[in-house]
C-alpha positions as CSV (number, residue, x, y, z in Angstrom):
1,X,4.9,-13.8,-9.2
2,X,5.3,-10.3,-11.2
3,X,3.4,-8.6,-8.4
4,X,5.3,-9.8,-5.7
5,X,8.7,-9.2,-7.7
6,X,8.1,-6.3,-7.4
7,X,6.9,-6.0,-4.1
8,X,9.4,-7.5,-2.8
9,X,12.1,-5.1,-4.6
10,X,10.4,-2.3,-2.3
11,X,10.6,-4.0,1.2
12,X,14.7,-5.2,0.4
13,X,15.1,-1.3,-0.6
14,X,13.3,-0.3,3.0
15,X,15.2,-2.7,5.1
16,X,18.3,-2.4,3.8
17,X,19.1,0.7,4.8
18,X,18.6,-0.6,8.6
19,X,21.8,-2.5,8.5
20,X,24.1,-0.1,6.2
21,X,23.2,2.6,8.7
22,X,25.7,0.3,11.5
23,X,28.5,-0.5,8.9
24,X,31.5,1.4,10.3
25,X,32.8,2.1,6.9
26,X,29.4,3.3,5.8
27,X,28.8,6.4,8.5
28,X,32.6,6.3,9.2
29,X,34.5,6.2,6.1
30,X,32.2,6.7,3.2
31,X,29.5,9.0,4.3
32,X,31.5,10.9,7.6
33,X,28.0,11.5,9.7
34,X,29.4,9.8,12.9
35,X,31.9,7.5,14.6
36,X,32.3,4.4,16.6
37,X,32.2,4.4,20.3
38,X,34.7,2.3,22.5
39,X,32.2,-0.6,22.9
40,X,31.6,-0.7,19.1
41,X,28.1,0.9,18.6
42,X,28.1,3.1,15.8
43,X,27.5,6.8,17.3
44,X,25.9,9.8,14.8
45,X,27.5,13.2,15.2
46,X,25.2,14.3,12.0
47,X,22.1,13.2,12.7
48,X,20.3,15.0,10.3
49,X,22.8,14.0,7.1
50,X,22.1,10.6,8.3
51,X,18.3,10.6,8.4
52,X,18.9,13.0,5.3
53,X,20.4,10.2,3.5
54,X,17.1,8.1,3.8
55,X,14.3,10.8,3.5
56,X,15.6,11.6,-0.1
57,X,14.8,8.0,-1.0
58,X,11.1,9.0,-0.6
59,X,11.1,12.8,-2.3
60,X,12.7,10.3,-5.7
61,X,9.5,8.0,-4.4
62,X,6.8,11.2,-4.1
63,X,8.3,12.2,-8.0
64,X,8.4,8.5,-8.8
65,X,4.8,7.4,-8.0
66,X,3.2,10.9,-9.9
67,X,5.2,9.9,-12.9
68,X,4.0,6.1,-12.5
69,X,0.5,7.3,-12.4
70,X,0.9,8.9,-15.5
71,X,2.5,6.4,-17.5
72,X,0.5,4.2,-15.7
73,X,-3.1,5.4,-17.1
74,X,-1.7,6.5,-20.6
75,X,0.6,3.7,-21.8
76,X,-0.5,0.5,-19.5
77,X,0.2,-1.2,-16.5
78,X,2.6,-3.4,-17.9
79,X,4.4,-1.0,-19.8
80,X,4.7,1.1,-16.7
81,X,6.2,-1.7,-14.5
82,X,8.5,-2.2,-17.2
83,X,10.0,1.0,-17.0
84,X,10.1,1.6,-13.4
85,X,12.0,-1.5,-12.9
86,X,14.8,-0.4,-15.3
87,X,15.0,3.1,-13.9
88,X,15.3,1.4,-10.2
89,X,18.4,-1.1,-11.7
90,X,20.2,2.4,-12.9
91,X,19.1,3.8,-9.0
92,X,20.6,0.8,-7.4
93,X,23.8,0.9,-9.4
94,X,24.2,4.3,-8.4
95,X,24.0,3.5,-4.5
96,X,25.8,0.8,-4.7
97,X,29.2,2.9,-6.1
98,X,28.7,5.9,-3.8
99,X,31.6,7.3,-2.9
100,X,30.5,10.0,-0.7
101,X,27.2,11.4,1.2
102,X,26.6,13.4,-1.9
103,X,26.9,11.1,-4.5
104,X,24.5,8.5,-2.3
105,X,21.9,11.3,-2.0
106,X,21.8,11.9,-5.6
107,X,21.9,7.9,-6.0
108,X,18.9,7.4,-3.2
109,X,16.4,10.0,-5.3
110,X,16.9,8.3,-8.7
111,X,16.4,4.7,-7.0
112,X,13.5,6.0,-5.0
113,X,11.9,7.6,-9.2
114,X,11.8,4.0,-9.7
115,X,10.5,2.7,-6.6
116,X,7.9,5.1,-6.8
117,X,6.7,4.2,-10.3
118,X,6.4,0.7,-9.5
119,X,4.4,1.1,-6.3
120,X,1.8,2.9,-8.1
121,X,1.2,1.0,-10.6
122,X,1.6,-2.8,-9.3
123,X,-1.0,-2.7,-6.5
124,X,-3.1,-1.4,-9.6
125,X,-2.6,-4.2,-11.9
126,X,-2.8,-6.5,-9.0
127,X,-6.2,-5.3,-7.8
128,X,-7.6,-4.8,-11.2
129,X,-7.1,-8.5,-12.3
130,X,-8.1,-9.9,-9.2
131,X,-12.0,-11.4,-8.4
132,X,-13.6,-8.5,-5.5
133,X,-14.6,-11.7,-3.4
134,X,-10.4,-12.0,-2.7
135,X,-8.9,-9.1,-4.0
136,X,-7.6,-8.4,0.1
137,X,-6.4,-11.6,0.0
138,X,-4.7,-11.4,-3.4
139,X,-2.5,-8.2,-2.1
140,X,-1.6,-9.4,1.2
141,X,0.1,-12.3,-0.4
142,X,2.1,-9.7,-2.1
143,X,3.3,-7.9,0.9
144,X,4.0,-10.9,2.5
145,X,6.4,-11.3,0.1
146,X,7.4,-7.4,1.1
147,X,8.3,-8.3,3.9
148,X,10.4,-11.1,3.1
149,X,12.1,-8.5,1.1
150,X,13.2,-6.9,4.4
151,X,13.7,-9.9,6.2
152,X,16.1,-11.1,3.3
153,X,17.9,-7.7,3.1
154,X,18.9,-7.8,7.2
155,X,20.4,-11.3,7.5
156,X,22.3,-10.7,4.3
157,X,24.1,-7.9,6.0
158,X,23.9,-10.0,9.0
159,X,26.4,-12.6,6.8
160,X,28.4,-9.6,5.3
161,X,29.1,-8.0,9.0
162,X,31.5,-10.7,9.8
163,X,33.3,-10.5,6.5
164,X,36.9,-9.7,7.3
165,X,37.7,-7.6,10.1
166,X,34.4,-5.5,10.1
167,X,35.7,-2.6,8.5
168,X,35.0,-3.5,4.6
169,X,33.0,-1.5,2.3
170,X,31.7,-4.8,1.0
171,X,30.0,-5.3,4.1
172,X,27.4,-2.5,3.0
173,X,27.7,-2.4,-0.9
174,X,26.9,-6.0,-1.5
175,X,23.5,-5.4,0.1
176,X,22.7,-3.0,-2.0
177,X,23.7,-4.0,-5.0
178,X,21.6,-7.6,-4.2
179,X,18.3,-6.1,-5.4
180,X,19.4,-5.4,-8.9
181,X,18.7,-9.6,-9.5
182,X,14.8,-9.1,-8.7
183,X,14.8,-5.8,-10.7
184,X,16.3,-7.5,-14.1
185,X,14.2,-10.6,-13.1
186,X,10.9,-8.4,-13.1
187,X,12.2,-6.2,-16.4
188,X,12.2,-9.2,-18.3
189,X,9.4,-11.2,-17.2
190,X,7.1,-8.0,-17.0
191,X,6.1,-8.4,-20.8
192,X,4.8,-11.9,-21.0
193,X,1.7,-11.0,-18.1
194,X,-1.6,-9.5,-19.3
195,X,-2.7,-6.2,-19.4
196,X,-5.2,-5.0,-16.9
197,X,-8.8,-5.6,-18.7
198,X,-10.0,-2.5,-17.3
199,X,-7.3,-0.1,-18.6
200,X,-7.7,-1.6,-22.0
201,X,-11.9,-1.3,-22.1
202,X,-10.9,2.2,-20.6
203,X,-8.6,2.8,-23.8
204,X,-11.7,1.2,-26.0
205,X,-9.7,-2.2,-26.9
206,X,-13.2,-4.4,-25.8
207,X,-12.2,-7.5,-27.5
208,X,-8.7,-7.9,-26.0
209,X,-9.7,-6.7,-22.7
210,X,-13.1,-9.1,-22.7
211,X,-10.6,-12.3,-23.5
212,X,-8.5,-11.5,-20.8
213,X,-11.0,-11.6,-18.2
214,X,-12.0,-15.1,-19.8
215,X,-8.7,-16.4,-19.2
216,X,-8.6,-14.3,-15.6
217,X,-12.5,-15.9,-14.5
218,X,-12.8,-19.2,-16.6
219,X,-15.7,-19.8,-19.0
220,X,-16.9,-23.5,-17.7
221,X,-18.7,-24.8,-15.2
222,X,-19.6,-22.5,-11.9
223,X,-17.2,-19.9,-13.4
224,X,-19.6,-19.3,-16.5
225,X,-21.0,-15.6,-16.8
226,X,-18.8,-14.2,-14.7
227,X,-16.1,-12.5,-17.4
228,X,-19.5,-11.2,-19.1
229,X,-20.9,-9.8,-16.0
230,X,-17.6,-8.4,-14.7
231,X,-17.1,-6.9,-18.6
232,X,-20.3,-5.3,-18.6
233,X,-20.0,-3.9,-15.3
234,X,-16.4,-1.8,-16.7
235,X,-18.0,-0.9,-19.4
236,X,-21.0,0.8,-17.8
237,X,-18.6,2.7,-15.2
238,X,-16.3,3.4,-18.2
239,X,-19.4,5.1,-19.6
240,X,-20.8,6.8,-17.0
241,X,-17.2,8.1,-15.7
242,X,-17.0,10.4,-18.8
243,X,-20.7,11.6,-18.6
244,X,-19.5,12.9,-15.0
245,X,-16.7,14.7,-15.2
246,X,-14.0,16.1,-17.5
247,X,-10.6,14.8,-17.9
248,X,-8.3,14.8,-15.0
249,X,-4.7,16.1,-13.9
250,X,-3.0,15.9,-10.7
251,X,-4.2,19.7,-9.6
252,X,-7.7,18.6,-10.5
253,X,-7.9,15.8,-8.5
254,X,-6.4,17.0,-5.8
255,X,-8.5,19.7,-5.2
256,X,-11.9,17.9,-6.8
257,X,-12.3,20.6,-9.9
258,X,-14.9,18.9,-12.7
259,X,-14.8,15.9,-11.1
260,X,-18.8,16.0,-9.9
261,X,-19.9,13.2,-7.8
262,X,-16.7,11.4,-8.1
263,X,-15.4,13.8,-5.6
264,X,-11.3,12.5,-6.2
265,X,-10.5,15.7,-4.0
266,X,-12.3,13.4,-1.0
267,X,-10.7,10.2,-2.0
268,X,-7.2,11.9,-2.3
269,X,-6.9,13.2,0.7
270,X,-8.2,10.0,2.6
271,X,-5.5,8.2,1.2
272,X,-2.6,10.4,1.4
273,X,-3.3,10.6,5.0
274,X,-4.0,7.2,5.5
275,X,-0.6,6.7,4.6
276,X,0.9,8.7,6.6
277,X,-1.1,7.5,9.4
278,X,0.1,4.2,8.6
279,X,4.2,5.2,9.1
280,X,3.1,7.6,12.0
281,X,2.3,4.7,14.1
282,X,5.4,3.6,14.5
283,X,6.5,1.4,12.2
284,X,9.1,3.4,10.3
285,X,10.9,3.5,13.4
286,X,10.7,0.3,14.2
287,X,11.8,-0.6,10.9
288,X,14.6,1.7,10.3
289,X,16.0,2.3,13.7
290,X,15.3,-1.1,15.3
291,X,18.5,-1.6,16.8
292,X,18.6,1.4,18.8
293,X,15.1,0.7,20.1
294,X,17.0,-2.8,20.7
295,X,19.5,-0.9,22.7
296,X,17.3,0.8,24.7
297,X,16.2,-2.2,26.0
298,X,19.5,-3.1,27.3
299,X,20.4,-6.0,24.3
300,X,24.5,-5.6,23.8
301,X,25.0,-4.2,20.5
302,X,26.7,-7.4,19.4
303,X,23.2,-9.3,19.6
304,X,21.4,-6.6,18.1
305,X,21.8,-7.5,14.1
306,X,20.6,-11.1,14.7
307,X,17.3,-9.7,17.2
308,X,16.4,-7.8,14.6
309,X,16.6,-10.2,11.6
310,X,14.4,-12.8,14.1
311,X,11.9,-9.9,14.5
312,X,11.3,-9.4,10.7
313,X,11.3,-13.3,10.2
314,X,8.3,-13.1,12.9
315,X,7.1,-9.8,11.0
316,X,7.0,-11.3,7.6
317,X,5.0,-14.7,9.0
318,X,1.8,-12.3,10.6
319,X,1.5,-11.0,7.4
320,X,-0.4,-14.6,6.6
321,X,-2.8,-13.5,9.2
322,X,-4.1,-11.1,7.2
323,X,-4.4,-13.4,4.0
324,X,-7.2,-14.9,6.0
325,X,-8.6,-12.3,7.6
326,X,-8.8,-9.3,5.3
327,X,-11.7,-10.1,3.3
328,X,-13.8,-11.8,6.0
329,X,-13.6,-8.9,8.8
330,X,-13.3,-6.0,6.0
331,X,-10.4,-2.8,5.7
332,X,-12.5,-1.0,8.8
333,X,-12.2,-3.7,11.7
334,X,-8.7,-4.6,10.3
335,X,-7.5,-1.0,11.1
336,X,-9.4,-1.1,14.3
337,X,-7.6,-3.9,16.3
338,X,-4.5,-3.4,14.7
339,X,-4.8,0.2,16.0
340,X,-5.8,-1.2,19.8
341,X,-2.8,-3.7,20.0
342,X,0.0,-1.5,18.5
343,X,-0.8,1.2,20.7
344,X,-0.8,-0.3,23.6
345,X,2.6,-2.0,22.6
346,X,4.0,1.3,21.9
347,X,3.5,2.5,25.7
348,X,4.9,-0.7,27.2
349,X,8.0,-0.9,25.2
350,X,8.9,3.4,26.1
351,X,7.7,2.4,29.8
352,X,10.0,-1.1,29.8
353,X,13.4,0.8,28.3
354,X,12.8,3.5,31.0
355,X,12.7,0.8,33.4
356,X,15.5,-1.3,31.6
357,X,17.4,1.9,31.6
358,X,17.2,2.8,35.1
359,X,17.6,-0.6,36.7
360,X,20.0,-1.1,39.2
361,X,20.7,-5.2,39.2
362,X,21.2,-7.4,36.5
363,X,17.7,-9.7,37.0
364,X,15.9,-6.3,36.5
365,X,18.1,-5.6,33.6
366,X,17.3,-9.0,31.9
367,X,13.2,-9.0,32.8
368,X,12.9,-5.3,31.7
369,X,14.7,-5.9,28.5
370,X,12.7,-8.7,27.7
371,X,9.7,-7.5,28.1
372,X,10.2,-4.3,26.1
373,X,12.0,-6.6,23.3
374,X,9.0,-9.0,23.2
375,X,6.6,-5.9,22.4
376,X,8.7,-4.6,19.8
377,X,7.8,-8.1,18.7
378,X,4.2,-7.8,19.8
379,X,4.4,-4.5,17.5
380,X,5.3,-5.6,14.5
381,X,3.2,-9.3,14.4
382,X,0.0,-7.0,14.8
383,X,1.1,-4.5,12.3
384,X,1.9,-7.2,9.6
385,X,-1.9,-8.6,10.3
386,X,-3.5,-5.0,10.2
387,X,-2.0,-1.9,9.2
388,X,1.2,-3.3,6.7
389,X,-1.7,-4.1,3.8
390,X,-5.2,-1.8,4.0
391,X,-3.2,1.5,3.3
392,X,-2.2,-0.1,-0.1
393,X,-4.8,-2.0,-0.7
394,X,-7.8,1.1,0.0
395,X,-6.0,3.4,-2.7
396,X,-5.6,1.1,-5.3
397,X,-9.3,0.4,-4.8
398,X,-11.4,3.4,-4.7
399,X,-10.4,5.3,-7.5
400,X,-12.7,6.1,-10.8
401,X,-10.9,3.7,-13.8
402,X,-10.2,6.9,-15.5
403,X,-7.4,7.9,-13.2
404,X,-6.7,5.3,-11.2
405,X,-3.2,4.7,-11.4
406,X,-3.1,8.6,-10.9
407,X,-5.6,8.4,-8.0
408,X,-2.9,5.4,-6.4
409,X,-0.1,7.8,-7.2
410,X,-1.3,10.3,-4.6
411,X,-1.6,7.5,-2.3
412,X,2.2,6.9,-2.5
413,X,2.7,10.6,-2.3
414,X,1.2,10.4,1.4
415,X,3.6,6.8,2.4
416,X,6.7,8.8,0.7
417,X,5.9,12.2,3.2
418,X,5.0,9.7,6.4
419,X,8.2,8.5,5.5
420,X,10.1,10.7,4.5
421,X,9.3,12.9,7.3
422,X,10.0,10.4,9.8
423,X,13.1,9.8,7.9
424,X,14.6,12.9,8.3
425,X,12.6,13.4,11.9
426,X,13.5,10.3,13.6
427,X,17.5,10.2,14.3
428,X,16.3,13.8,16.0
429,X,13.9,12.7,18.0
430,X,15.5,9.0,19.0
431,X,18.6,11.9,20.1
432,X,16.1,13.9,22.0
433,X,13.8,12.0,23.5
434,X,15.2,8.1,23.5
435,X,12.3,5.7,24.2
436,X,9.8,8.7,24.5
437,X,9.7,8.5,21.2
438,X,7.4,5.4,21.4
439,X,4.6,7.4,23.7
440,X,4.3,10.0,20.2
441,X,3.6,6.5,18.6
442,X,1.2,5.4,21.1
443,X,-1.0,8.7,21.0
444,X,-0.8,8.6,16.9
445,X,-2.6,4.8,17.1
446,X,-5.1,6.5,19.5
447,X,-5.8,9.3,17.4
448,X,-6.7,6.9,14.1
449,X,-9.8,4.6,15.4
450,X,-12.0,7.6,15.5
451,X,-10.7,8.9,12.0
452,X,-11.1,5.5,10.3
453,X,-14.5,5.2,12.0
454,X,-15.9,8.5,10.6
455,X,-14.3,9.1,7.6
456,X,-13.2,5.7,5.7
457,X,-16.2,3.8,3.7
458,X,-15.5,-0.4,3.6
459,X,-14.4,-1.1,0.2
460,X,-14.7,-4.8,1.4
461,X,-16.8,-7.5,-0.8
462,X,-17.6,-4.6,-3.2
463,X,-16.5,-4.7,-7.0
464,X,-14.1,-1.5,-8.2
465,X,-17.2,-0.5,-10.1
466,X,-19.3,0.0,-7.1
467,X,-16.7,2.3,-5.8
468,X,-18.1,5.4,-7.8
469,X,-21.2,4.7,-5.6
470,X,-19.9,4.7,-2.4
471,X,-17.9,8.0,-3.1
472,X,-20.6,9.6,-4.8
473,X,-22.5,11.7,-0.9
474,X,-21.6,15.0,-0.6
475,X,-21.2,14.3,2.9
476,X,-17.6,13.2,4.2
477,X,-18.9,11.2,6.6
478,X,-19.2,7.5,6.1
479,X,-22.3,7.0,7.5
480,X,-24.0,9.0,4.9
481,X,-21.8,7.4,2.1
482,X,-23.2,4.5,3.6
483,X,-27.1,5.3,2.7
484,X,-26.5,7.3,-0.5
485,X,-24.3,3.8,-1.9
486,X,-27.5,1.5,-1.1
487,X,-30.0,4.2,-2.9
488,X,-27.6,4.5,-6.1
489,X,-27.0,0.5,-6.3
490,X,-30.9,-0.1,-6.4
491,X,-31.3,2.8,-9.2
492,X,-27.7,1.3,-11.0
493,X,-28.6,-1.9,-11.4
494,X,-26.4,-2.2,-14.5
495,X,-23.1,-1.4,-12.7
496,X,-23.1,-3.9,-10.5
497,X,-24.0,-7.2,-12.2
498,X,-20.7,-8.9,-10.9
499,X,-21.4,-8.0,-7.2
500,X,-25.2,-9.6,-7.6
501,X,-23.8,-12.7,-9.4
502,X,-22.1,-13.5,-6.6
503,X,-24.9,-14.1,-4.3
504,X,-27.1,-14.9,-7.0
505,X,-28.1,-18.4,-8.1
506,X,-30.3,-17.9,-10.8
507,X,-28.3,-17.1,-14.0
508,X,-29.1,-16.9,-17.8
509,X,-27.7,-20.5,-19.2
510,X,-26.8,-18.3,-21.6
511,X,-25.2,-15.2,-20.9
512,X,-24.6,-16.2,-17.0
513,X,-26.0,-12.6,-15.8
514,X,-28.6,-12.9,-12.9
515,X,-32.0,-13.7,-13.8
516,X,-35.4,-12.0,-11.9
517,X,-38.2,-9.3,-12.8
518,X,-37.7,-7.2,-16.0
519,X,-36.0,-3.9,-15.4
520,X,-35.9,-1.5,-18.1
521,X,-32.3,0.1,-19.1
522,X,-31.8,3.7,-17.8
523,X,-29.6,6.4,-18.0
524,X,-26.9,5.8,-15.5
525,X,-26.0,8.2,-13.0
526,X,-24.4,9.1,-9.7
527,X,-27.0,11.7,-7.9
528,X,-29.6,10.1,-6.1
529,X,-32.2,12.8,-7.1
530,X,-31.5,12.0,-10.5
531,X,-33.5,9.1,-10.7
532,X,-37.3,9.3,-10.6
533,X,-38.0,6.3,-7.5
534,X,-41.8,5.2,-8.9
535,X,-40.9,3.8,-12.0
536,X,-43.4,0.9,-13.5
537,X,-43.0,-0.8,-16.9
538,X,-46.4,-1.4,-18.9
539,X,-46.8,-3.4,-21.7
540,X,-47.6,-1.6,-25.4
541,X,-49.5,-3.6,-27.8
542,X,-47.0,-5.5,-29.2
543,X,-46.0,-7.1,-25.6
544,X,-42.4,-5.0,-25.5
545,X,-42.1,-3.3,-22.3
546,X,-42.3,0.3,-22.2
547,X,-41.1,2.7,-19.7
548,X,-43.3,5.3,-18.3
549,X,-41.1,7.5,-15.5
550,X,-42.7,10.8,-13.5
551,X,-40.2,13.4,-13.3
């Protein structure tokens, strides 16, 4: 419920802006960027003060989510959310009183501080108290609820657009100030979740940390030994984090200095593109600037407020694909089909608004227009089933424990330049180039099956302790992550007691840790040439084992 409070705080702020961006008073009256034709379609003069408006939003975001990561490994996940969803209620107050384009710009970079903190921190907490065999599953829930957020936030200005004569600043304050009711719900209800277990066994508090995951995993029945094995597992990685590499800022990560085989540098830069990536194929425009892509298509502007609400209802109901799907195909084939279908989408909506645009008779009109409005639809079921989920889900994944809610932070630095660049990019190139816009789209889904293939590991099925291994080749290539993972998980045994418990069926009636040969306790550690591959354990005379290594 906290998680998708929050979650859904973020998709109301996206999509809202979609429907203030058509309020006459808004671009008219209020912020002066354009005017409203004869047929009443709103038409931009300033094109770039209107896109400014909502690229700003994601510079407060990119500041926001550096500052959440912060707070977020220092003080808590819980503490963190609680402050970011204050600072977004004094953002949204803000937006809601603007009285001109400069005030709102000032307003849209504190709201998007806030935004920004919670995003890095709540697909943290989320991941982190979830089991590994449905942690996917877990966090697609929550952006379904995202995208209810947006769905929510278009037919409320859809209700508002026929209050009074049309020309009310109501029409486009009320939405705004809406999300201020899930941002004092989720201030106050924050406080009485738990704290991520592995933040506190990373801050040393073992005991509170070990009864969490008790409460998280059950002690009874099948669900015996798995808190212990999961809480041994942290503790190792906690361990063997600080044995390989110094403490961590932002310029360290990002470049990889001290950090050893955790190479962050890598992991950085795979999800701050990945991100990008993820607004570069198209959705941002889709989302934001819908009803022009609507228009395109030859939909009277009168209809286009409703179409667009019923494609986010449609948009919000794939997301359940993915509940189902995520964790049984993995984050790799996910990306994959998702990238097949949207890009092919992309090319036939351009190529059906040419068409609509150029048609001479009104059945051409009608059968061009529809098909280009039911790939737009097309569009954004397959991007709610793919591409909507793994680009939040992979960052809060694959970071060391250490800096994870810094190592997610970077992730929302890359979603707040995709979108902020498309922000301020898109009114100029929707002026420009119309429905060419959508080939640009089209090539950028191309261009990502070969990245993901080469250069993204498969976090699926795979505990957040294992993730150290799979990072730890000094090869980019996933391939050889691939190989060097399955030599470091046979010579780290004890970091991955969790992962083998659940395939394993024989288990210690005791501690519920897998049972099997003897294996003598080593010193943990991330190189493959570290470890000495023809070990044996003797007996000494008084029937211990002993460990006799060749180095």
């Amino acid at each position: 419920m906290v998680a998708g409070l929050s979650i859904f705080f973020f998709g109301y702020d996206q999509g809202v802006m979609g429907g203030v961006n058509t309020t006459k008073d808004y671009y008219e009256t209020t912020m002066k960027f354009g005017h409203q034709a004869a047929d009443g379609s709103p038409v931009y003069d300033d094109a770039l003060l209107q896109g400014g408006i909502i690229a700003v939003y994601y510079l407060g975001c990119l500041f926001g989510a550096l500052l959440g990561g912060s707070l977020g490994d220092r003080y808590g996940r819980i503490m963190t959310m609680g402050i970011g969803s204050a600072w977004a209620v004094v953002g949204a107050t803000l937006q809601c009183s603007a009285q001109n384009a400069d005030w709102m710009i000032c307003a849209r970079v504190v709201n998007g501080i806030g935004t920004g903190i919670l995003n890095a921190i709540t697909p943290i907490w989320a991941t982190e108290t979830a089991e590994h065999t449905s942690r996917g599953q877990f966090v697609a829930i929550e952006f379904t609820l995202n995208i209810f957020g947006v769905v929510v936030a278009y037919w409320l200005e859809y209700g508002t657009s026929f209050y009074g004569d049309g020309t009310s600043q109501f029409i486009w304050r009320f939405p705004i100030a809406f999300q201020i009711l899930p941002l004092l719900l989720l201030a106050v209800v924050v406080w009485f979740c738990p704290e991520s277990p592995r933040w506190l066994c990373k801050e040393g508090r073992d005991e509170e940390a070990r009864y969490i995951l008790g409460r998280l995993r059950g002690e009874t029945g099948d669900d015996i030994g798995k808190a212990e094995a999961e809480f041994q597992d942290i503790r190792n990685i906690v361990e063997l984090e600080r044995k390989s590499a110094s403490s961590q800022n932002y310029f360290k990560m990002l470049f990889g200095i001290g950090t050893g085989k955790l190479h962050t540098g890598r992991r950085i830069q795979l999800v701050i593109w990945l991100q990008i990536l993820q607004e570069w194929i198209g959705i941002a425009g889709i989302t934001i600037y819908g009803p022009r892509i609507f228009t395109f298509a030859g939909i009277k502007s009168n209809d286009v407020l409703w179409i667009t609400g019923l494609n986010n209802i449609t948009y919000m109901l794939s997301t359940l694909i993915c509940v189902f799907t995520l964790d049984r195909i993995g984050r790799r084939w996910t990306l994959y089909y998702g990238s097949v279908g949207m890009g092919v989408c992309c090319f036939l909506v351009a190529g059906f608004s040419r068409l609509t645009q150029d048609a001479t008779t009104h059945s051409k009109i009608t059968g061009y227009g529809g098909a280009s409005t039911f790939f737009v639809f097309l569009f954004t079921v397959i991007f709610g089933a793919t591409w909507l989920t793994v680009p939040w889900l992979y960052p809060a994944e694959i970071f060391p424990l250490e800096i994870r809610a810094k190592g997610n932070a970077w992730g929302v630095v890359g979603w707040s330049i995709g979108n902020g660049w498309l922000g301020l990019l898109c009114p100029v190139m929707f002026n420009a180039l119309n429905e060419k816009t959508m080939y640009i789209f089209g090539a950028v889904n191309v261009i990502t099956i070969p990245i993901v293939w080469a250069l993204y590991p498969e976090s699926n099925q795979r505990t957040l302790e294992e993730m150290n291994l799979l990072f730890a080749s000094d090869s980019i290539w996933n391939w050889e992550a691939e190989k060097n993972y399955a030599i470091l998980k046979e010579q780290n045994p004890e970091l991955v007691q969790a992962a083998k418990r659940a395939h394993s069926t024989a288990l210690d009636p005791e501690t519920g840790l897998p049972t099997g040969p003897a294996r003598a306790s080593r010193n943990m550690s991330l190189d493959v040439n570290a470890l000495n591959t023809t070990e044996m354990v003797n007996m000494n005379h008084s029937g211990k084992p002993e460990l006799t290594s060749k180095i």
